[in-house]
mmCIF file as gemmi writes it, N, C-alpha and C atoms, coordinates in Angstrom:
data_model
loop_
_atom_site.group_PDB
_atom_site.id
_atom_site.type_symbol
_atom_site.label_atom_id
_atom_site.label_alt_id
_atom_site.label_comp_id
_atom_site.label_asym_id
_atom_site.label_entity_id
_atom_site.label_seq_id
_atom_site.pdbx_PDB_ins_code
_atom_site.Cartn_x
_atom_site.Cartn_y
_atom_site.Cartn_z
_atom_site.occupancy
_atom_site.B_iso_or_equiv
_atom_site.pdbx_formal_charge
_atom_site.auth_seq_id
_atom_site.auth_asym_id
_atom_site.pdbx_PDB_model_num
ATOM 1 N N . UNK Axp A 1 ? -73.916 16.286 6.414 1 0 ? 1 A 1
ATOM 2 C CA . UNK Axp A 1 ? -73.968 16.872 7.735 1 0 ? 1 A 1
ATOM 3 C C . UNK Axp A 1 ? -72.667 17.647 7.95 1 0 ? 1 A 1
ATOM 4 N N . UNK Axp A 2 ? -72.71 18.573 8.457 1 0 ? 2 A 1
ATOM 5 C CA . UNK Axp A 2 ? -71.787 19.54 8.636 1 0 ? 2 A 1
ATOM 6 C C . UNK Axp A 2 ? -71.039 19.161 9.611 1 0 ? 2 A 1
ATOM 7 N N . UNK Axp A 3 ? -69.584 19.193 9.973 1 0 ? 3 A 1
ATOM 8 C CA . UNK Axp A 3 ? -68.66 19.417 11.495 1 0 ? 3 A 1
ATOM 9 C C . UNK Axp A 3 ? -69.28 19.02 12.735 1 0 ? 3 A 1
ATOM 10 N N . UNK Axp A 4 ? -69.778 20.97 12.428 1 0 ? 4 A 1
ATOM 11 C CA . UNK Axp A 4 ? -70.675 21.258 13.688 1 0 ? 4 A 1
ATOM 12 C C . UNK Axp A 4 ? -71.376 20.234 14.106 1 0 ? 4 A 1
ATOM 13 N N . UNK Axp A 5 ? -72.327 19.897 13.06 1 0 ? 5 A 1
ATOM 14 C CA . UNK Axp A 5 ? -73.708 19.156 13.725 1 0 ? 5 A 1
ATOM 15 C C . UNK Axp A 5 ? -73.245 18.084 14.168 1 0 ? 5 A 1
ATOM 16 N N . UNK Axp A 6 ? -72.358 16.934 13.213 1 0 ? 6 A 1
ATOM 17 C CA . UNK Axp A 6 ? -71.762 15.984 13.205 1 0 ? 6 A 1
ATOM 18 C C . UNK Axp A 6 ? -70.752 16.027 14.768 1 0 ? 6 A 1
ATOM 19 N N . UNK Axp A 7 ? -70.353 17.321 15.316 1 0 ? 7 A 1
ATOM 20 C CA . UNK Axp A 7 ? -69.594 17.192 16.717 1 0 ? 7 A 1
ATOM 21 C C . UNK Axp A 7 ? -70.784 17.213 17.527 1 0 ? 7 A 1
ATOM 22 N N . UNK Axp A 8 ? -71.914 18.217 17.628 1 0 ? 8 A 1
ATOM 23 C CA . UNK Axp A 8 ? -72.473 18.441 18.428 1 0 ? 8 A 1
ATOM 24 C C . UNK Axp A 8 ? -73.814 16.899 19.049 1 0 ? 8 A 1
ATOM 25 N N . UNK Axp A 9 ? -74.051 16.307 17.643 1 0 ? 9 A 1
ATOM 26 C CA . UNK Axp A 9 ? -74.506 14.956 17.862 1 0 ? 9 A 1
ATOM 27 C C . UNK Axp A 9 ? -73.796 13.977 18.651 1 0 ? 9 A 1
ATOM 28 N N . UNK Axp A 10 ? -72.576 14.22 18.434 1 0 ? 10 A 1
ATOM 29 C CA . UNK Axp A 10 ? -71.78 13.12 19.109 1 0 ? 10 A 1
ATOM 30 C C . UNK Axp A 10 ? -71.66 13.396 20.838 1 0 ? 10 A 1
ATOM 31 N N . UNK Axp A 11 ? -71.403 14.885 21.13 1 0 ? 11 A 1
ATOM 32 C CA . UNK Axp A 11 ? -71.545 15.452 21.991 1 0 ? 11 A 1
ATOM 33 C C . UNK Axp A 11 ? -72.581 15.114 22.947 1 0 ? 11 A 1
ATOM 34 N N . UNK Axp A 12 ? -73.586 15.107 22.187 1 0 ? 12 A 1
ATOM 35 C CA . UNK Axp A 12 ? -75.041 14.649 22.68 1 0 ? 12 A 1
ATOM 36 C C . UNK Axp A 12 ? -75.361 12.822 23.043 1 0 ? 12 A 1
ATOM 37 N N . UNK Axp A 13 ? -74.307 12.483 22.313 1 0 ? 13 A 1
ATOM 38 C CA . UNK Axp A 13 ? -74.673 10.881 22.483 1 0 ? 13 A 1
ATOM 39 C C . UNK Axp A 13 ? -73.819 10.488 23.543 1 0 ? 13 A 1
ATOM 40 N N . UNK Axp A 14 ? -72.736 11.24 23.647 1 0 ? 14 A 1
ATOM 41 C CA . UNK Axp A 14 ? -71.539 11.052 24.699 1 0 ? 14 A 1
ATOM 42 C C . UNK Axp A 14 ? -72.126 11.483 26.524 1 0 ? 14 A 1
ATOM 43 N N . UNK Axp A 15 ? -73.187 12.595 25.772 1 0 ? 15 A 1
ATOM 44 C CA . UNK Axp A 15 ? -74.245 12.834 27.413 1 0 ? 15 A 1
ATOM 45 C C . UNK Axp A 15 ? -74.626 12.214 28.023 1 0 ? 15 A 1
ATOM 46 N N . UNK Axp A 16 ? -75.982 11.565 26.855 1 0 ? 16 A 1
ATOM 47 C CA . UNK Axp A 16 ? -76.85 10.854 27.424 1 0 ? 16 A 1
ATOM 48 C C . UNK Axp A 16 ? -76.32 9.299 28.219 1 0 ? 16 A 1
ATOM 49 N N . UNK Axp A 17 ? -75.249 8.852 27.565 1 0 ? 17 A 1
ATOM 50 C CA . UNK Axp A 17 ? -74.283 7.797 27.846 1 0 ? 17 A 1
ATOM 51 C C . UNK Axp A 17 ? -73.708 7.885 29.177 1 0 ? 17 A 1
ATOM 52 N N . UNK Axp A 18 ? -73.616 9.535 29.923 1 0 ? 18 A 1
ATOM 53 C CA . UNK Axp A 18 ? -72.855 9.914 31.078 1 0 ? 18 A 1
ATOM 54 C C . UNK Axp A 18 ? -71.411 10.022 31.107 1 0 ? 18 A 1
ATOM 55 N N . UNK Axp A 19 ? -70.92 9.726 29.026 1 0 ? 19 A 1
ATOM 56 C CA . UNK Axp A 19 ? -69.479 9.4 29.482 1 0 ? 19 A 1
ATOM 57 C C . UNK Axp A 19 ? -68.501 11.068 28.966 1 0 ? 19 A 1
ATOM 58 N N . UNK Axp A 20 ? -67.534 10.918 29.947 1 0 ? 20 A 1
ATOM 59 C CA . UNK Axp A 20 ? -67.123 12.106 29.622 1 0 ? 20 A 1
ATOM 60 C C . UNK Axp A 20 ? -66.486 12.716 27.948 1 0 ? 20 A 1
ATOM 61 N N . UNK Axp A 21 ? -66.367 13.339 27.915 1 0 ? 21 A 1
ATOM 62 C CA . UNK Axp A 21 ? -65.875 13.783 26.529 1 0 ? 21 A 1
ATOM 63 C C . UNK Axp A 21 ? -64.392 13.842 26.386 1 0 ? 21 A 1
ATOM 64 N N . UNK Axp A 22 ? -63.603 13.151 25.696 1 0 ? 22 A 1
ATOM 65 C CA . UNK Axp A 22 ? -62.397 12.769 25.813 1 0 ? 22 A 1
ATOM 66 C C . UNK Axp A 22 ? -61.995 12.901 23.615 1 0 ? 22 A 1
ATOM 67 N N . UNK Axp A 23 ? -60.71 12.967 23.676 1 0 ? 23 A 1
ATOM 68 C CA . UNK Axp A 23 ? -60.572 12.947 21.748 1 0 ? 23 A 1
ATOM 69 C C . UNK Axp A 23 ? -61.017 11.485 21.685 1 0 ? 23 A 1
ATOM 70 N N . UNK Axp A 24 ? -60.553 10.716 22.22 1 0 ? 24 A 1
ATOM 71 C CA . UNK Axp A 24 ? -61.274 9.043 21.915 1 0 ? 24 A 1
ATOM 72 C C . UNK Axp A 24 ? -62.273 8.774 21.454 1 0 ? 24 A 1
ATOM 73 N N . UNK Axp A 25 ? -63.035 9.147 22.622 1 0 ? 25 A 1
ATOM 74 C CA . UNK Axp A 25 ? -64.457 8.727 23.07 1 0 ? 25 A 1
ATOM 75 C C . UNK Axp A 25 ? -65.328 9.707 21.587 1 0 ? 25 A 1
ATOM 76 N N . UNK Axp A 26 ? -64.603 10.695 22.06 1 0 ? 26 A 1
ATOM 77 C CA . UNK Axp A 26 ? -65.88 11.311 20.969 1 0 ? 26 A 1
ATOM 78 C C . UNK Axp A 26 ? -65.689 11.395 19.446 1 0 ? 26 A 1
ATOM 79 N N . UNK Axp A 27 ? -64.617 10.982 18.983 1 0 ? 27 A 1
ATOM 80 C CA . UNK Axp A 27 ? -63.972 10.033 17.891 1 0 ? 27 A 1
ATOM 81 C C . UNK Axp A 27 ? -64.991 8.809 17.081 1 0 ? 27 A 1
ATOM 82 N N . UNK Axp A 28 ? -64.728 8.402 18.378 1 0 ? 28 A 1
ATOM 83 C CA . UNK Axp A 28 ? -65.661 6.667 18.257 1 0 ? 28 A 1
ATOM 84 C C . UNK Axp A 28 ? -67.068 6.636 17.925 1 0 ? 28 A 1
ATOM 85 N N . UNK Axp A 29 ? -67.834 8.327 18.365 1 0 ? 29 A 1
ATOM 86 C CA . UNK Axp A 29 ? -68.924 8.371 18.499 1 0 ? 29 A 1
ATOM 87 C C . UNK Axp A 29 ? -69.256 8.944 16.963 1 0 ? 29 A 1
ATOM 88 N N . UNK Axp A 30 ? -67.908 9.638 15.791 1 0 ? 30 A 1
ATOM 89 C CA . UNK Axp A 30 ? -68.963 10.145 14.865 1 0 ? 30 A 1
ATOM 90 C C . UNK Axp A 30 ? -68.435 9.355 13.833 1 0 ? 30 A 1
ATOM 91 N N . UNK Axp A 31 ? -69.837 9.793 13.011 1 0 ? 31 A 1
ATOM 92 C CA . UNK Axp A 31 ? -69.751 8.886 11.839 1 0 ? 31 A 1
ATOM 93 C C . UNK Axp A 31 ? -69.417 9.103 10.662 1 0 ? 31 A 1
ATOM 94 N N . UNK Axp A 32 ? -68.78 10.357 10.609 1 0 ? 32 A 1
ATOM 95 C CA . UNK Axp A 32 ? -67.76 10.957 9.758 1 0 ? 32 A 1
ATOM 96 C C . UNK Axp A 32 ? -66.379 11.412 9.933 1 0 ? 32 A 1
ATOM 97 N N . UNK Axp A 33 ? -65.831 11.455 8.586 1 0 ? 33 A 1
ATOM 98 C CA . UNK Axp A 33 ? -63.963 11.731 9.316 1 0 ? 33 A 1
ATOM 99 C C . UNK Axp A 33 ? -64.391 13.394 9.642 1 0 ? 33 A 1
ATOM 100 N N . UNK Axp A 34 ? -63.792 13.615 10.806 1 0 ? 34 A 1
ATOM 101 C CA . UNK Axp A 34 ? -63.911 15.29 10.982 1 0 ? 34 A 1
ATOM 102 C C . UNK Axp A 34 ? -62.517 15.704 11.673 1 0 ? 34 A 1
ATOM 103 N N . UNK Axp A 35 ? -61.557 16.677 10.752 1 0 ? 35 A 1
ATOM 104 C CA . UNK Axp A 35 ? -59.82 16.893 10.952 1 0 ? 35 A 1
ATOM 105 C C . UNK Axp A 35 ? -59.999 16.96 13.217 1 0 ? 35 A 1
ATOM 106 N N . UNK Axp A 36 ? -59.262 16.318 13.1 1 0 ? 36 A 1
ATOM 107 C CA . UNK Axp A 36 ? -58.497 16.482 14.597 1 0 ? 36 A 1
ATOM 108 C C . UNK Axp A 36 ? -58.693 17.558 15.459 1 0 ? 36 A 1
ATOM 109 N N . UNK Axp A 37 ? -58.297 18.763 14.48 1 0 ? 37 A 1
ATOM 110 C CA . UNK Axp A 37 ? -57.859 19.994 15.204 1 0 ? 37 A 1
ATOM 111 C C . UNK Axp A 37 ? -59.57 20.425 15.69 1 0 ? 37 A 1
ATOM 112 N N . UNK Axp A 38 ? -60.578 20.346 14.805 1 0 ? 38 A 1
ATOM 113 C CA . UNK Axp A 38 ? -61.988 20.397 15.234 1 0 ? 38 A 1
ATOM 114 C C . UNK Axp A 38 ? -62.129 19.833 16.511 1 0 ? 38 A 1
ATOM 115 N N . UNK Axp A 39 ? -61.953 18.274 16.466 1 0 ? 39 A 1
ATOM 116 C CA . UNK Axp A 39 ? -62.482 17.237 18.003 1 0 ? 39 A 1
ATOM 117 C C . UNK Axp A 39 ? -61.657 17.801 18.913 1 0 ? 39 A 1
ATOM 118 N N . UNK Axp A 40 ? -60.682 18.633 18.734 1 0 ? 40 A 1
ATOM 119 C CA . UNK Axp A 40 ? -59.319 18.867 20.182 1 0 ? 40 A 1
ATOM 120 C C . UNK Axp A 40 ? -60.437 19.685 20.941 1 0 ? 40 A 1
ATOM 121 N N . UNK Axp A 41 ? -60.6 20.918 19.956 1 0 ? 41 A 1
ATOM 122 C CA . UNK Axp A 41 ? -61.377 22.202 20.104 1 0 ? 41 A 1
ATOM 123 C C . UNK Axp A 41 ? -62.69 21.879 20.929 1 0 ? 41 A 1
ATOM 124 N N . UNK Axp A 42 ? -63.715 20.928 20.31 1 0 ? 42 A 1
ATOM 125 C CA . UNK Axp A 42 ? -65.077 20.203 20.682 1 0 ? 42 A 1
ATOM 126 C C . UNK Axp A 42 ? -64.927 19.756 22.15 1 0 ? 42 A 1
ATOM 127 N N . UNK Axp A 43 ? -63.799 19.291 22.277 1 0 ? 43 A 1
ATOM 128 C CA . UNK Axp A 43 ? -63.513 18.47 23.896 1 0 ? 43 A 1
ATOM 129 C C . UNK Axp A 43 ? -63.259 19.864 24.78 1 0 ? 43 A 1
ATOM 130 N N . UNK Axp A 44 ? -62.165 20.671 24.406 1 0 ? 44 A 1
ATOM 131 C CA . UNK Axp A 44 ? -62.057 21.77 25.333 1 0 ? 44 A 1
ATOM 132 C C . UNK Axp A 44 ? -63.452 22.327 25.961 1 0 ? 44 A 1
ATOM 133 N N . UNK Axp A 45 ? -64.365 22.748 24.532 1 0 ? 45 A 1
ATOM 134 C CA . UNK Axp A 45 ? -65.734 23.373 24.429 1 0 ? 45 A 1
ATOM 135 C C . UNK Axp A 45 ? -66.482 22.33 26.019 1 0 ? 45 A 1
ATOM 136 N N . UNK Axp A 46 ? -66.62 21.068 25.394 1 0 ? 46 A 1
ATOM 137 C CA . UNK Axp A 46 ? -67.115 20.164 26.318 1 0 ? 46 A 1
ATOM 138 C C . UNK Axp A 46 ? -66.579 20.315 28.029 1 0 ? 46 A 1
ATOM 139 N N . UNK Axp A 47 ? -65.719 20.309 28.07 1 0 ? 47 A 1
ATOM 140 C CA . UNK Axp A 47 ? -65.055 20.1 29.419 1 0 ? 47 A 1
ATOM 141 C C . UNK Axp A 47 ? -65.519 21.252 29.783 1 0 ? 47 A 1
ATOM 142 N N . UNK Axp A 48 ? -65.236 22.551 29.283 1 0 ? 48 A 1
ATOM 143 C CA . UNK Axp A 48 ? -65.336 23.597 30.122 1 0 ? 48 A 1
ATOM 144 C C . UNK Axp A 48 ? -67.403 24.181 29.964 1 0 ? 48 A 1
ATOM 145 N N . UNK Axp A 49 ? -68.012 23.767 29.474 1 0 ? 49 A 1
ATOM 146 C CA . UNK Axp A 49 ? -69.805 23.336 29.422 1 0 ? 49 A 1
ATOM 147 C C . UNK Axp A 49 ? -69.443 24.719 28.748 1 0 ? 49 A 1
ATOM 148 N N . UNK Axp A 50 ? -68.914 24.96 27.64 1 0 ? 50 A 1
ATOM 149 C CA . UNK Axp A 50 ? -69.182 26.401 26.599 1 0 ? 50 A 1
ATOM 150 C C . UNK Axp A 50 ? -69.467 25.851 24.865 1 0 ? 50 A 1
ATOM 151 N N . UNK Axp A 51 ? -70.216 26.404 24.368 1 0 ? 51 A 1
ATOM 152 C CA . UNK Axp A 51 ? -71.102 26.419 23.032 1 0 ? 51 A 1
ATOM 153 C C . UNK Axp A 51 ? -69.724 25.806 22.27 1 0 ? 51 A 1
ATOM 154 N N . UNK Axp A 52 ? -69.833 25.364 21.248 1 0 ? 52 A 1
ATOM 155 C CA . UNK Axp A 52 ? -69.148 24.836 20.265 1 0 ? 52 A 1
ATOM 156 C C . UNK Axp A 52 ? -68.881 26.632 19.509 1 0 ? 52 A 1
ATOM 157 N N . UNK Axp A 53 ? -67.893 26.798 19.18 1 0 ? 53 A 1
ATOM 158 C CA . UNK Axp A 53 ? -67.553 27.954 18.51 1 0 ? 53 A 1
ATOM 159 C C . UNK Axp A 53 ? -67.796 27.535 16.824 1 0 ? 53 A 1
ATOM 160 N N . UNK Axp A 54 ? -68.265 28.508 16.596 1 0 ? 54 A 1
ATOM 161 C CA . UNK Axp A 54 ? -68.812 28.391 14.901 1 0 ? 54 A 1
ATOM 162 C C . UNK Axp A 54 ? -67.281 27.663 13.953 1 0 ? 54 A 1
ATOM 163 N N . UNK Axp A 55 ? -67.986 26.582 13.403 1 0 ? 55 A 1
ATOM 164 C CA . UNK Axp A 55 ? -66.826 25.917 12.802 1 0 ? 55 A 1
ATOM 165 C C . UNK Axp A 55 ? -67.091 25.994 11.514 1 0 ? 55 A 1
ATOM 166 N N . UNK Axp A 56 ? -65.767 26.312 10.393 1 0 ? 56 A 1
ATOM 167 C CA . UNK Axp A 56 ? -65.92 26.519 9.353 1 0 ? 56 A 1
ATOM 168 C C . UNK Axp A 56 ? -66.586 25.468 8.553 1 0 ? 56 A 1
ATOM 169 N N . UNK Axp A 57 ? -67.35 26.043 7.377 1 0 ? 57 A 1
ATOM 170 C CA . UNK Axp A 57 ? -68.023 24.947 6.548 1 0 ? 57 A 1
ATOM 171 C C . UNK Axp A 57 ? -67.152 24.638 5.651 1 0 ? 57 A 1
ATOM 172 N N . UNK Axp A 58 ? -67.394 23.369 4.928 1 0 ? 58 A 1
ATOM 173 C CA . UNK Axp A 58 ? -66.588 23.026 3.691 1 0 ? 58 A 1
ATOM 174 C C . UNK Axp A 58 ? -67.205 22.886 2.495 1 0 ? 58 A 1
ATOM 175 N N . UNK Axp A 59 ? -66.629 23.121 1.528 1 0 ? 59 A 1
ATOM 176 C CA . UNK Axp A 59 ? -67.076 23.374 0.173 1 0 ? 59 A 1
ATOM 177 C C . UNK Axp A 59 ? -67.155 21.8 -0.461 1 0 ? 59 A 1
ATOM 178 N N . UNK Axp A 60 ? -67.509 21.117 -0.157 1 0 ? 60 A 1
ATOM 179 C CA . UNK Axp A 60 ? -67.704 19.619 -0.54 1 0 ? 60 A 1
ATOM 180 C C . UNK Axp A 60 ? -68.127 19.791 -2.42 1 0 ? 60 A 1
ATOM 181 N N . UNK Axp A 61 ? -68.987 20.947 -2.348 1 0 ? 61 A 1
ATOM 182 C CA . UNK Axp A 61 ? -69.577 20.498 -4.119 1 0 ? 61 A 1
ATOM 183 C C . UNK Axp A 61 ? -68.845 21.093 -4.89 1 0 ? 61 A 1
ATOM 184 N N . UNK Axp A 62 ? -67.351 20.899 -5.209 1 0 ? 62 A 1
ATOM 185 C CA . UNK Axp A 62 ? -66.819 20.698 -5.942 1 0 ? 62 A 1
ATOM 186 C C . UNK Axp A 62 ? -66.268 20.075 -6.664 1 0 ? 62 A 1
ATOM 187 N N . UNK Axp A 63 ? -65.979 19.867 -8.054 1 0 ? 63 A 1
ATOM 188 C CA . UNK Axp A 63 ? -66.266 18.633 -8.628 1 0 ? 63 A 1
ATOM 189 C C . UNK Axp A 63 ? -64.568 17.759 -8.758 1 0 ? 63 A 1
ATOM 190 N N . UNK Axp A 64 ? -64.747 16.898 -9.005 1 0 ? 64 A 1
ATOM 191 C CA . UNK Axp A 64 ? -63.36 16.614 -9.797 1 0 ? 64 A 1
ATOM 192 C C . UNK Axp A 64 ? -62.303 17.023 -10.998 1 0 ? 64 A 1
ATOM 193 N N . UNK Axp A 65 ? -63.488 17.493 -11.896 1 0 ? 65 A 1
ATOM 194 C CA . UNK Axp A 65 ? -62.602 18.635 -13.179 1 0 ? 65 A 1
ATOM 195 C C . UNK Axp A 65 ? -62.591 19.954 -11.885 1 0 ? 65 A 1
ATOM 196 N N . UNK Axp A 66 ? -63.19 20.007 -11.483 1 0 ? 66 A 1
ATOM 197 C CA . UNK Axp A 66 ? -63.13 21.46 -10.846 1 0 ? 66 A 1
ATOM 198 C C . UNK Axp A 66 ? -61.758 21.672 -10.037 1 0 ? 66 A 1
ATOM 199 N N . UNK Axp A 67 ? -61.611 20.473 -9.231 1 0 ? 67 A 1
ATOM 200 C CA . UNK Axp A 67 ? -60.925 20.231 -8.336 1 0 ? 67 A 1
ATOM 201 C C . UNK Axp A 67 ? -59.242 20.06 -9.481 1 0 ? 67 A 1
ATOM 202 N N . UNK Axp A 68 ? -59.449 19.195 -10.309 1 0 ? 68 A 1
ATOM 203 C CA . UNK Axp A 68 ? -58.489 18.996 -11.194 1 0 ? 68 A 1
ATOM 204 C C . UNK Axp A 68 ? -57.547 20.746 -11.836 1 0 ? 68 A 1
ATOM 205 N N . UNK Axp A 69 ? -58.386 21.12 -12.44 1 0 ? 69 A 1
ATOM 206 C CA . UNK Axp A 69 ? -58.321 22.095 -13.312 1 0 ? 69 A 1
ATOM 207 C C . UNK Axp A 69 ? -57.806 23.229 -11.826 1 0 ? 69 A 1
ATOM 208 N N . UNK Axp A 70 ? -57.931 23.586 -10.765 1 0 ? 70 A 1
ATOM 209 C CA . UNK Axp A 70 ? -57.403 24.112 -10.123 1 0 ? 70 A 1
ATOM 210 C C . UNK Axp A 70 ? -56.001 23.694 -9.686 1 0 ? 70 A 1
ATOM 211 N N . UNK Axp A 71 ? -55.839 22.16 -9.309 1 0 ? 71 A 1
ATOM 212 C CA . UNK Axp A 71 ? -54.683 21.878 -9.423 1 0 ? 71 A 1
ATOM 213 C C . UNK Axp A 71 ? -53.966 21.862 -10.406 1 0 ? 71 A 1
ATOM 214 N N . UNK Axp A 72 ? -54.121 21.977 -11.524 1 0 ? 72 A 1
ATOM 215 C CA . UNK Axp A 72 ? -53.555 22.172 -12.931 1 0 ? 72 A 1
ATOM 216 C C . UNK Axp A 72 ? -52.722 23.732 -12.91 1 0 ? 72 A 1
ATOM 217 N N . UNK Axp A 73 ? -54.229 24.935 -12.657 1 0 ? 73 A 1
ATOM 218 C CA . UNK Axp A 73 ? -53.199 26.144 -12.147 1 0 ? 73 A 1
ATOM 219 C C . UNK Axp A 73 ? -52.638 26.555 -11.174 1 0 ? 73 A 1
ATOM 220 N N . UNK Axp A 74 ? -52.572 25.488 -9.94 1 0 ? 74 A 1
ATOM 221 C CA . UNK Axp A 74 ? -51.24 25.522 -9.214 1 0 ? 74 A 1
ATOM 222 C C . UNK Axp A 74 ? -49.785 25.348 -9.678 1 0 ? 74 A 1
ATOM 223 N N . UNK Axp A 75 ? -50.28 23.807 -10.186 1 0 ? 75 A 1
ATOM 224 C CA . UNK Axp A 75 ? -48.892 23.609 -10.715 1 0 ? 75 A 1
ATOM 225 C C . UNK Axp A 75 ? -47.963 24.417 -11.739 1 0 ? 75 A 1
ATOM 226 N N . UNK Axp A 76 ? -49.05 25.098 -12.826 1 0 ? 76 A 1
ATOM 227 C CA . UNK Axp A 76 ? -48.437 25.956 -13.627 1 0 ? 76 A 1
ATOM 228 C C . UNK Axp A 76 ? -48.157 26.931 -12.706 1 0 ? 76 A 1
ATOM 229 N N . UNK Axp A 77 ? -48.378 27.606 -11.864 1 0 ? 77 A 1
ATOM 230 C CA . UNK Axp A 77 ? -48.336 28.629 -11.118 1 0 ? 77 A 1
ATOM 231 C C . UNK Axp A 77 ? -46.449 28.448 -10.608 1 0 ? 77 A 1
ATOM 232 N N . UNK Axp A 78 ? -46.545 27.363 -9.866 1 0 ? 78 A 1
ATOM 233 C CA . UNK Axp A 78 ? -45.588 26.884 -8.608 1 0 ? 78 A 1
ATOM 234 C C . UNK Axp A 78 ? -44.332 26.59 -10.152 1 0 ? 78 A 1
ATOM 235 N N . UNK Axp A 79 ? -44.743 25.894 -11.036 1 0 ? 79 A 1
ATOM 236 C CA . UNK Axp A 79 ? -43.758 25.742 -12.161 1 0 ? 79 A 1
ATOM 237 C C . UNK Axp A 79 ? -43.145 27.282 -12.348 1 0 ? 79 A 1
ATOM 238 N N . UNK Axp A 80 ? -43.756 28.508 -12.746 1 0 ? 80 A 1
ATOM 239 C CA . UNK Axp A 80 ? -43.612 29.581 -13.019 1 0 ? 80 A 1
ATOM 240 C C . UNK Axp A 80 ? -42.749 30.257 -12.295 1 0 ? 80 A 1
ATOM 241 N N . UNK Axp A 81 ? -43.042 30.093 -10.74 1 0 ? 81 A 1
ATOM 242 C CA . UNK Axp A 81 ? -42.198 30.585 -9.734 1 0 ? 81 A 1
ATOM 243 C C . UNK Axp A 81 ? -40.928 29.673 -9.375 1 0 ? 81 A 1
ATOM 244 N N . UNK Axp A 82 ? -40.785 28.183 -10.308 1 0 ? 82 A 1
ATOM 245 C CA . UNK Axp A 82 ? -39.811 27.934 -9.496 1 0 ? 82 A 1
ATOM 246 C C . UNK Axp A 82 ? -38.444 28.691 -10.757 1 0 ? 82 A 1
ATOM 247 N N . UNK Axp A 83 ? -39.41 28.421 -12.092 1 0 ? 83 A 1
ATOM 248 C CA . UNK Axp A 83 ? -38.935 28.579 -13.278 1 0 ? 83 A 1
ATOM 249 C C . UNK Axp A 83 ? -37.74 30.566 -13.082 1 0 ? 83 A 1
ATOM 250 N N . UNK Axp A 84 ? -38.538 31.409 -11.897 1 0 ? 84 A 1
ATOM 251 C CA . UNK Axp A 84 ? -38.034 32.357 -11.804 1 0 ? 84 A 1
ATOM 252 C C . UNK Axp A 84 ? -36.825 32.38 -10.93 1 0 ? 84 A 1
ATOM 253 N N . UNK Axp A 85 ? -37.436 31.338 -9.705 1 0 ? 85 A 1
ATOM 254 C CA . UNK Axp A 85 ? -36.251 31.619 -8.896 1 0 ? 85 A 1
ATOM 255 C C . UNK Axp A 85 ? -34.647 31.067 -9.36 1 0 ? 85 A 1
ATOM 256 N N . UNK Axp A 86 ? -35.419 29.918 -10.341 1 0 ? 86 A 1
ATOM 257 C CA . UNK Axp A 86 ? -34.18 28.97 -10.38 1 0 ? 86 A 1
ATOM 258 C C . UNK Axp A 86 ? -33.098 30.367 -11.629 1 0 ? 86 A 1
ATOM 259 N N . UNK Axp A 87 ? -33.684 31.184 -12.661 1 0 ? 87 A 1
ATOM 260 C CA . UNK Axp A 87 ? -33.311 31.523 -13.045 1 0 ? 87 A 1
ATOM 261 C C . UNK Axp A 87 ? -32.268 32.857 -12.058 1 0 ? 87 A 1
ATOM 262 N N . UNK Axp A 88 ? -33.195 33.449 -11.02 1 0 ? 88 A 1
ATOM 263 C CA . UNK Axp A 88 ? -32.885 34.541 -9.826 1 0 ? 88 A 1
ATOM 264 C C . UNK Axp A 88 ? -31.127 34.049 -9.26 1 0 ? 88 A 1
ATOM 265 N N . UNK Axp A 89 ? -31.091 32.351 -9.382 1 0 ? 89 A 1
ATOM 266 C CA . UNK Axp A 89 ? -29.665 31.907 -8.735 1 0 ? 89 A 1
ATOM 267 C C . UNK Axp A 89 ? -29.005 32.228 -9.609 1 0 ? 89 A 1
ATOM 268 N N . UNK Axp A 90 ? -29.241 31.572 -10.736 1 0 ? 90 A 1
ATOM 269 C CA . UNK Axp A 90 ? -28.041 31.598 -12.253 1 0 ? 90 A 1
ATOM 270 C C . UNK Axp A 90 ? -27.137 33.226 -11.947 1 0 ? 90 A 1
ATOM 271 N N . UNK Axp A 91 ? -28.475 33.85 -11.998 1 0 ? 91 A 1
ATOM 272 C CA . UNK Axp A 91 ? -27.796 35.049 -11.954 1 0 ? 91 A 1
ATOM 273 C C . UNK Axp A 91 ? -26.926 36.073 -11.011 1 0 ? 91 A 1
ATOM 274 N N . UNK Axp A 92 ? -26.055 36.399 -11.613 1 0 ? 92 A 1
ATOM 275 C CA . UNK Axp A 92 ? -24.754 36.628 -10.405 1 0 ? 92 A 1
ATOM 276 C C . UNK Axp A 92 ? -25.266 38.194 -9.597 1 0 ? 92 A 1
């Protein structure tokens, strides 16, 4: 289940309940971790009775080599650049 749906359900359960929409309350209500900065946003949406603004999707099907092997060319990456700067001081 996506953010969205996953806020907007909760949204909906927090209605029918009569209870207002608060970061707590509507916290308590979902059943997935969803980042903070989303529920701040969801409550504003709520309080002021305006649509949930299109929330980004996440790329969940990615794998663990996938996930690995990208962090692999970070690190070579971030190695590369530190490998330059550190050389950038040496030099007078």
């Amino acid at each position: 289940m996506s953010y969205q749906a996953e806020l907007e359900r909760a949204l909906k359960v927090l209605a029918a309940k009569g209870q207002s929409a608060t970061v707590a309350t509507l916290k308590a209500q979902l059943n997935t971790q969803v980042p903070l900065p989303l529920i701040i946003q969801a409550v504003k949406s709520a309080k002021t009775n305006t649509p949930l603004p299109q929330l980004p999707t996440v790329d969940v099907a990615v794998s663990d080599t996938e996930r690995i092997s990208q962090l692999e060319r970070q690190v070579a990456d971030l190695s590369q650049r530190l490998a330059t700067l550190e050389t950038q001081c040496e030099t007078p």
